[in-house]
N, C-alpha and C positions, 0 to 999 in steps of 0.2 A: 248773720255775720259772726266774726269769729270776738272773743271779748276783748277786749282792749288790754290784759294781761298776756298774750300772747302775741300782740303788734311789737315790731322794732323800730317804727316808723310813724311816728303819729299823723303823719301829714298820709300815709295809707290808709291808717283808719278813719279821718276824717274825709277822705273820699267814700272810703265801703258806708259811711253812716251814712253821707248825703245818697248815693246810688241803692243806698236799700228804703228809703224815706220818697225818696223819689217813685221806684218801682212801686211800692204801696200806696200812696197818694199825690202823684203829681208835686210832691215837693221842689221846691226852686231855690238857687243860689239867694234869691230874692227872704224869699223865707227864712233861709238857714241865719243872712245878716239880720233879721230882725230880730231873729229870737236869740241871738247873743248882742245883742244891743249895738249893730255895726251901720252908721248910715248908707255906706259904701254897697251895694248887690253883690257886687263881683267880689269881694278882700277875700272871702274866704276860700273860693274858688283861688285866688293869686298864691294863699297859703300853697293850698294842695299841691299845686304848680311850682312850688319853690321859690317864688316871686317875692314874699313878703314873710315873716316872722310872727307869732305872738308875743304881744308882751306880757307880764306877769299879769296883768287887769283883765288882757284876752283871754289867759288859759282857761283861770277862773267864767268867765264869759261863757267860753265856746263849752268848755265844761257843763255848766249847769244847759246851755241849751240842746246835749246828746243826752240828760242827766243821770250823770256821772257821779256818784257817791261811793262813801268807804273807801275800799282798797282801788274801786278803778281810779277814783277820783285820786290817789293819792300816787297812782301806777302810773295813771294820763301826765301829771305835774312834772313828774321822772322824767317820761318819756319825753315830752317837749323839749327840757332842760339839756337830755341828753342830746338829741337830733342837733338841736340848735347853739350848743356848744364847740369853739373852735377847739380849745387847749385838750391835749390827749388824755392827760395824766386827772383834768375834770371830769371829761367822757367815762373813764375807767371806773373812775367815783360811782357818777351816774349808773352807769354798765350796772356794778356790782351791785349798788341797790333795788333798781330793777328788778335783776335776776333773785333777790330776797323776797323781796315782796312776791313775783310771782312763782316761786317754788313754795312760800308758804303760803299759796293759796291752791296750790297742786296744780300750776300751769307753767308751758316751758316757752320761752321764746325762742323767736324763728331765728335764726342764726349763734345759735349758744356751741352747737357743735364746731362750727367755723373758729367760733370765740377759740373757743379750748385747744382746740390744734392747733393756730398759731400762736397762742399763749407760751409757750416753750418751745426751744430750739431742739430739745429732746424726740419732739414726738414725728418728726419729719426724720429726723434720723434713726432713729428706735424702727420704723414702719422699713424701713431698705436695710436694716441692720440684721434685726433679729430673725429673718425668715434662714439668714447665712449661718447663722450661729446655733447650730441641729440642738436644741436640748439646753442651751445654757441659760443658767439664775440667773436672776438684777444682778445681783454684784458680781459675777462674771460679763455680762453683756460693759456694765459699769467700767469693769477693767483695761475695756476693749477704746475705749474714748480716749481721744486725744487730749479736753480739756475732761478736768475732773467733777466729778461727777456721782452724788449718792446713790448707793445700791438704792434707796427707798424712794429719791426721785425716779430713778429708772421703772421699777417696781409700781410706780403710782401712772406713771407715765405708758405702761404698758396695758394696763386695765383702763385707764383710759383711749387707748387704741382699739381694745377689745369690745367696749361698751359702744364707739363708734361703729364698728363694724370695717373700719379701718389693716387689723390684724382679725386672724384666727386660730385659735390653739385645738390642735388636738388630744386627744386622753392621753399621749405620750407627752404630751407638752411641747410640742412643737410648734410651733409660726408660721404662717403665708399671710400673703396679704389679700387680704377680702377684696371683692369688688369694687364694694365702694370708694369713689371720687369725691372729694370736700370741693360742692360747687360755690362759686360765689356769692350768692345768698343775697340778704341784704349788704347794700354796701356800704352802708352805715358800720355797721358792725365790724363786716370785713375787712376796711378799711381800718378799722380799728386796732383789728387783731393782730393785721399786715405790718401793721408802720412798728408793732411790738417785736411780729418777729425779726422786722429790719434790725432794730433795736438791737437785739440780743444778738445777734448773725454780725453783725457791725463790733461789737464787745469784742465778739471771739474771734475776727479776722485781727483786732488789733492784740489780741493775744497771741495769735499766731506766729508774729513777729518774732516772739523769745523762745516759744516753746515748740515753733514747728521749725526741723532743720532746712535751710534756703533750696536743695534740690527735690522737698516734696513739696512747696507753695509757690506760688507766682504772685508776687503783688507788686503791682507799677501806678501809674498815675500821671498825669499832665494838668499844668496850671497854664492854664487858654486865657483871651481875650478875646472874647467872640461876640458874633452881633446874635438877633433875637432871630433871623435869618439861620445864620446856622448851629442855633442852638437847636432849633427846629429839625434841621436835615440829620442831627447828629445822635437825634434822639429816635428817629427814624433807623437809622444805621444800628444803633444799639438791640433795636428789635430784630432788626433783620438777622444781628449777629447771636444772638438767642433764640433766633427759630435753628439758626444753623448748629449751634450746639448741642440744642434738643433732637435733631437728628441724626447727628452722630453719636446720639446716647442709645437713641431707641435702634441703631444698628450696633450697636457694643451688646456683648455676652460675656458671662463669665466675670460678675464682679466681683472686686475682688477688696475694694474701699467702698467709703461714703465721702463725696467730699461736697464742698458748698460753695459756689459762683456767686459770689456779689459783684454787681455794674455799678458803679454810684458815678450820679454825674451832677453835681450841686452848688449853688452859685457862692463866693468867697465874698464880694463887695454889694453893696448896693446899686443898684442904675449910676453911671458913670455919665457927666456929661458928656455930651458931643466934640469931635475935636474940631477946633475950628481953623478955618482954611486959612493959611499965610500969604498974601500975594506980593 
């Protein structure tokens, strides 16, 4: 199996450990609880499953019973922390240590590319931008933004397009866009990356406001009262209306912008009591 500096998911790797222990010796859930000190047969299998959590006395546990030392043992601790952490901006924390540790030990985790491209709102734009703009530097592509933007972000952003496989430059210096698709990976991660680039996309709609003039932007809004019923059907409606805009994209030619659709549909209050009936 693969080493535990390369998982983004501990609860994967602690399946691959039991299913590779197993295929060599009849290993059992049975087993695995005893030799991390669990009375329970099943907990650890509940883990895998998403059912149940480590605590810090577990990690240590389950740790020593894959055993786990040095840097995995110090990778494994991350990992948990990160998986099982709600707050974003702790995950990141997480995230970034992770990714130290296993680059200095010369290994890459599985969703790092995912990471990095939604990391900036540059490299989704940069990737439909630059293939238009025949021949031009960072700080002319730079120029070309609507919100401002360093030639050397651009610049850093573009090699990182390149290193994906995301863009492609020729000896002339020119741009297309490579084949490759950023799938969604772990979703751990990607979820991670996503709710960033909402983030930053979210930023610059609200900057839009002053700095884009009212006949090149559309933004509107409705404050509802709605049940859990048709919160449901409206979210439903919202996909539907993004599949229909995605194909009216992929029948357009000839572009001629770059522009960014955010749907936001998010709750103002808390659960509201019920009204109750006057007779």
């Amino acid at each position: 199996m693969k080493p535990v500096l390369e998982y983004s998911s501990y609860r994967v790797y602690i399946r691959d450990y039991y299913a590779e222990r197993k295929e060599r010796s009849g290993f059992t859930w049975r087993d695995f609880a005893n030799a991390a000190g669990y009375s329970s047969p099943v907990f650890l299998k509940l883990v895998c499953d998403g059912k149940a959590n480590l605590s810090e006395a577990g990690i240590e546990r389950v740790a020593s019973a894959m055993g786990l030392v040095g840097a995995d043992l110090q990778y494994f601790r991350l990992l948990v922390a990160f998986n099982q952490e709600k707050s974003s901006a702790a995950k990141k924390k997480y995230f970034a240590e992770m990714r130290k540790l296993a680059n200095e030990n010369s290994f890459a985790i599985v969703g790092e590319d995912q990471y990095d491209y939604y990391g900036s709102w540059l490299n989704p734009v940069l990737r439909e931008m630059a293939p238009r703009l025949d021949g031009a530097t960072p700080a002319q592509m730079a120029g070309e933004l609507v919100f401002e933007s360093a030639a050397s972000s651009v610049k850093n952003s573009l090699k990182l397009l390149e290193k994906n496989g995301m863009l492609e430059k020729d000896e002339q210096g020119h741009y297309r866009q490579g084949n490759r698709s950023i799938t969604t990976g772990n979703l751990d991660v990607t979820s991670l990356a996503i709710r960033e680039m909402h983030r930053q996309m979210g930023e610059l709609a609200v900057q839009s406001l002053d700095q884009v003039p009212v006949n090149e932007r559309d933004v509107s809004g409705l404050t509802i009262g709605i049940s859990e019923n048709a919160f449901e059907k409206i979210t439903k409606e919202i996909a539907e209306f993004r599949r229909r805009i995605s194909a009216i994209v992929m029948d357009d030619s000839g572009e001629e912008r770059v522009y960014r659709l955010n749907v936001q549909l998010f709750p103002l209050t808390n659960t509201l009591p019920k009204e109750e009936s006057h007779v």
